[in-house]
C-alpha atoms as one frame of an Amber mdcrd trajectory, in Angstrom:
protein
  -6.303  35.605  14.018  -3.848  33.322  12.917  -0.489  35.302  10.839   0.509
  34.592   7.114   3.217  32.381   6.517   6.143  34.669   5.184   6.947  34.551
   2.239  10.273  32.735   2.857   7.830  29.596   3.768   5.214  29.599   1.130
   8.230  29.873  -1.762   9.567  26.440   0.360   6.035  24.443   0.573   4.719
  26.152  -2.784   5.625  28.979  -5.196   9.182  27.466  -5.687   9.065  24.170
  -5.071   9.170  21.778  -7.545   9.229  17.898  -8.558  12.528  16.842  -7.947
  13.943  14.565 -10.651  17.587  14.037  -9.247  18.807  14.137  -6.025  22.459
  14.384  -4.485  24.317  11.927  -2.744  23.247  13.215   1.026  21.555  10.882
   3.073  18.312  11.521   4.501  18.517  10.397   8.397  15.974   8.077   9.471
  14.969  10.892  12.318  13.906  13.003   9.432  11.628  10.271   7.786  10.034
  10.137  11.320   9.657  14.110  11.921   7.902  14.464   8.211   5.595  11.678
   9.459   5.120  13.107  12.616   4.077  16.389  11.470   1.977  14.890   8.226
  -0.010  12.882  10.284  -1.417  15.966  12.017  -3.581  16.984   8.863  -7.196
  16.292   8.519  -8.748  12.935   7.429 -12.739  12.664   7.712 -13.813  11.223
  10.937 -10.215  10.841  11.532  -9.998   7.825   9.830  -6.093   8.254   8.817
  -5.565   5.306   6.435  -2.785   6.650   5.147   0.393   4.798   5.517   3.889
   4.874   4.314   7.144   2.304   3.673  10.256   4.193   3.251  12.908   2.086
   0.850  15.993   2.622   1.629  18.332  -0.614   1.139  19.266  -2.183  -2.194
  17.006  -5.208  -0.914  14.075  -2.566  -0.701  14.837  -1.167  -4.116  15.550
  -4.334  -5.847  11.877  -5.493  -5.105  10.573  -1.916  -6.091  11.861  -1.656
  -9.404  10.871  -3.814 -11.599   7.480  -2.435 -10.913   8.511   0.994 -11.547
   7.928   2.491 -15.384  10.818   2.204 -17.683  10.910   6.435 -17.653  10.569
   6.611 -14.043  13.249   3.800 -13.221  16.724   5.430 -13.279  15.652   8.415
 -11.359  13.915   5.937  -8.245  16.600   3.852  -8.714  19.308   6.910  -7.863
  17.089   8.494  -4.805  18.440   8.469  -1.108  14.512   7.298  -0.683  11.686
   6.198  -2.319   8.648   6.265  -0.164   5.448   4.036  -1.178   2.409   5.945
  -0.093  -0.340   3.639   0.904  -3.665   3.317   2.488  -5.266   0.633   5.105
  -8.240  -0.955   3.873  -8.026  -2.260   7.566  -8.123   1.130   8.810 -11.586
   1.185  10.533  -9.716  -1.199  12.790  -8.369   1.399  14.782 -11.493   4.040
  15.177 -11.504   2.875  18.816  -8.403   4.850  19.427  -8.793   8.094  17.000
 -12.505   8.046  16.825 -12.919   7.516  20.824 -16.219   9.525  20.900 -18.253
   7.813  18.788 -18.302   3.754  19.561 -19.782   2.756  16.347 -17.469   4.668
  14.622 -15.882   1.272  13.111 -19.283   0.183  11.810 -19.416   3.172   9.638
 -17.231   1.380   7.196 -18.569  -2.126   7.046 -20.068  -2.021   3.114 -16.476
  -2.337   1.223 -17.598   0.211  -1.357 -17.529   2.992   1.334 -14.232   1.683
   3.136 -12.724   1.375  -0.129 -13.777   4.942  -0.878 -12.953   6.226   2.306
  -9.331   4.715   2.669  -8.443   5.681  -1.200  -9.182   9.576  -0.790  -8.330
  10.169   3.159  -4.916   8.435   1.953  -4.717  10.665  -0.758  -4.966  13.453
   1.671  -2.643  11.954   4.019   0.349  11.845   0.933  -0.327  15.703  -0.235
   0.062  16.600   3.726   3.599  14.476   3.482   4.677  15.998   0.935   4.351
  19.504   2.499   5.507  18.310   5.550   9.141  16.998   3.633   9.005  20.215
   2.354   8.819  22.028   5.431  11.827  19.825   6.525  13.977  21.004   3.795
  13.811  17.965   1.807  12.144  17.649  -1.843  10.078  15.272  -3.591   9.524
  14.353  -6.849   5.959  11.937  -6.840   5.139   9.693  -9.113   2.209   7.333
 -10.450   4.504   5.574 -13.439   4.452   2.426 -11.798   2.670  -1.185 -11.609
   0.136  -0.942  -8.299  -0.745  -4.669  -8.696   2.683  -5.534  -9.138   4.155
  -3.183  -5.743   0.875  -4.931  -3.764   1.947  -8.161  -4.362   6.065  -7.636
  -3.341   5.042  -5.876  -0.873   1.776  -6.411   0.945   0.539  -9.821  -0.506
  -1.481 -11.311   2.088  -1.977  -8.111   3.990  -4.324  -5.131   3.984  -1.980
  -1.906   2.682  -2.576  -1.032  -0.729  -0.186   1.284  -2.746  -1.395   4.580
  -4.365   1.614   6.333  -5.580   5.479   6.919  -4.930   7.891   9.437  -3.693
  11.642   9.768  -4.821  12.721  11.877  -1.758  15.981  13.224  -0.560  17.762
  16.861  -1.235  16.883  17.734  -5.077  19.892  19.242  -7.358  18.718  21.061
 -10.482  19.540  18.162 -12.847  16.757  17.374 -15.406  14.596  19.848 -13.065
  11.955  21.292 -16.148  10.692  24.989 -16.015   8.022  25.463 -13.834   4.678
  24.896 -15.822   1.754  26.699 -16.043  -0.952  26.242 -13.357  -4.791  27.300
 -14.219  -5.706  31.025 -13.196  -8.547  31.372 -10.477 -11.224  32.343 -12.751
 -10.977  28.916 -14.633 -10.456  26.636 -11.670 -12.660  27.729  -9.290 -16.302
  29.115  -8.895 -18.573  30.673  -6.271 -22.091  29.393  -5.689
């Protein structure tokens, strides 16, 4: 039997963490962008199919291309974070079921019909951003995701011609309490969730 988490940890991951809307001035260390990806990528994905994948802007080249794609509300507060991560998935990703799927050889074939890769890349990415943002958390750092922004218009400055699509962003970096709101309310267990 595996222990609880103290409480000390969940209040970090969960119960008082929030979405960051400012952040201060301290760097985040490209060694920490590689831990929190190191440790995300150890969550589940069906099959193991781990589409999810993840550019890290971090120069004023970077941002000046993410921007203008980013909602009018959302813009000032990207535009100030130490890093704004674009959270992506691999439409390619079957590509590489040789290596994380070595059991099964036709593992890769699974995927052929576009409707199921399509599928399968959109929600196992999905998956792969909630376990990054727990992971930054663990890290100390905070996050404040967002999905104000033009996907067509990130795809083409940034993947055109390849296979990544974008599915939402990140502002991340060390959170201060400006414009942080009150925590809202979250549904209680007897509305959210049944037995059967």
């Amino acid at each position: 039997m595996k222990p609880d988490l103290d409480a000390a940890a969940l209040d970090q991951l969960f119960r008082e963490a929030r979405t960051y809307n400012a952040f201060s001035d301290r760097p985040v260390p490209t060694e920490k962008l590689q831990q929190v990806y190191e440790l995300a990528k150890m969550g589940p994905t069906s099959a193991n199919v781990s589409p999810g994948r993840f550019v890290f802007v971090t120069t004023p080249e970077g941002k000046e291309k993410l921007l203008p794609h980013v909602s009018n509300s959302n813009r000032p507060k990207t535009a100030k974070a130490p890093v704004n991560v674009i959270v992506c998935y691999d439409l390619d990703f079957a590509e590489q079921m040789p290596f994380l799927f070595p059991h099964s050889p036709t593992a890769k074939t699974w995927f052929a019909d576009p409707a199921v890769r399509d599928e399968t890349a959109m929600r196992n990415g999905s998956l792969q951003g909630a376990y990054f943002m727990l992971a930054a958390r663990s890290l100390g750092l905070d996050c404040g995701p967002m999905s104000g922004f033009d996907r067509a218009g990130v795809d083409k400055a940034f993947f055109e011609g390849t296979s990544w699509r974008s599915n939402f962003l990140i502002n991340l970096g060390y959170g201060t309490t400006e414009n942080l709101f009150g925590r809202l309310p979250r549904l209680a267990f007897e509305t959210a969730c049944r037995f059967a």
